[in-house]
C-alpha positions as CSV (number, residue, x, y, z in Angstrom):
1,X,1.9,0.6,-12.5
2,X,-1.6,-1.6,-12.7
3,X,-0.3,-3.3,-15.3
4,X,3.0,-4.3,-13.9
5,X,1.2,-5.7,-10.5
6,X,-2.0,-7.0,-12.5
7,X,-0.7,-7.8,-16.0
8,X,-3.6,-6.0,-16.8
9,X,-4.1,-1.8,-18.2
10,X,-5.5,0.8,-16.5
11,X,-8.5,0.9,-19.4
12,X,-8.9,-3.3,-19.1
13,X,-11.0,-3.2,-15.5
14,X,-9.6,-0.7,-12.7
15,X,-8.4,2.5,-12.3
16,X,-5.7,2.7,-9.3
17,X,-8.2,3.7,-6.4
18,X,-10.7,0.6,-7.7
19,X,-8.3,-1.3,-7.1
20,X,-7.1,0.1,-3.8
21,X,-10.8,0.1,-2.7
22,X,-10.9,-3.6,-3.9
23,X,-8.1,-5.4,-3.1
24,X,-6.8,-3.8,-0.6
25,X,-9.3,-1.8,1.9
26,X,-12.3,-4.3,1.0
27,X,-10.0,-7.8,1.6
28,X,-8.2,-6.0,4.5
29,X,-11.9,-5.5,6.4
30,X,-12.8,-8.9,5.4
31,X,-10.1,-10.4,7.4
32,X,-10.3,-8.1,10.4
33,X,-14.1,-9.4,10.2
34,X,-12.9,-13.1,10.9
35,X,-10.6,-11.7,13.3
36,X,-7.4,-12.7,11.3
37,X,-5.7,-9.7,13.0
38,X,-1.9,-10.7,11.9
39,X,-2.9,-11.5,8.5
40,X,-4.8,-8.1,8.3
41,X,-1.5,-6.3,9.7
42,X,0.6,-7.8,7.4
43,X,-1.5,-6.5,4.5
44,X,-1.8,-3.6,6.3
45,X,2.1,-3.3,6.2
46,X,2.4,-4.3,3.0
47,X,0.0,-2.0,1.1
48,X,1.5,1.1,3.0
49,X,4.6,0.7,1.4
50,X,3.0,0.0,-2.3
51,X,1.0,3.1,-1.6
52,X,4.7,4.4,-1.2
53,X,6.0,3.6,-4.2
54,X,3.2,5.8,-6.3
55,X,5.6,8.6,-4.8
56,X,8.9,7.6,-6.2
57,X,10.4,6.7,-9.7
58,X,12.2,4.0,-9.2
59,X,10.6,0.3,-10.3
60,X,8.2,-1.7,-8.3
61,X,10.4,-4.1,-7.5
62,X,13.4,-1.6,-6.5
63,X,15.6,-3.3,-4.1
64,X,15.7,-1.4,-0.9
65,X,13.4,0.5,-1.0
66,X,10.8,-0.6,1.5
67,X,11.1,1.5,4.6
68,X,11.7,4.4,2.7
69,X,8.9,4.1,0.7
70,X,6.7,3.1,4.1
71,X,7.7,6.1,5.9
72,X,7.2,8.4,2.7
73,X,3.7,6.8,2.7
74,X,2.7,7.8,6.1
75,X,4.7,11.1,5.8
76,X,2.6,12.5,2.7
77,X,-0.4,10.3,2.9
78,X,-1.6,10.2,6.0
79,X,-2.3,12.5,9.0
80,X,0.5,13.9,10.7
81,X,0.2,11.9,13.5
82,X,1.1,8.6,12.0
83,X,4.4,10.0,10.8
84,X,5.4,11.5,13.8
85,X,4.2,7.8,15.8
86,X,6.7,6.1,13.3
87,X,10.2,5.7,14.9
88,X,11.5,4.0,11.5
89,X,13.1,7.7,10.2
């Protein structure tokens, strides 16, 4: 899956949680630090539902698949009390 969002292999640079740790948690803190609060939510958003897609066969760039791969995100990857805030079921 790396390679298909990175054009690059798992062996080239990063494993999956570098790059989560990287690109996503690491950029998303440096925007919240400049106070780019929307930016930061829409990354916030966005990398829920990649982290979604790790759960489910289907392609990358699957149409229609968004919300259900947000809400299986916050259903099996976070605490309980996310999913059960999320009205999007």
């Amino acid at each position: 899956m790396l390679k298909i969002l990175t054009g690059m292999s798992k062996s080239d640079s990063f494993n999956e949680k570098q790059f989560i740790q990287k690109y996503l948690i690491d950029d998303i803190k440096v925007l919240l630090d400049k106070q780019l609060f929307y930016i930061a939510l829409l990354i916030i958003t966005q990398s829920i539902e990649f982290l979604g897609s790790y759960l489910d066969k289907k392609p990358i760039r699957a149409r229609g698949q968004s919300k259900i791969r947000f809400n299986s995100a916050l259903y099996y990857l976070f605490p309980g009390k996310y999913s059960s805030c999320n009205k999007g079921k």
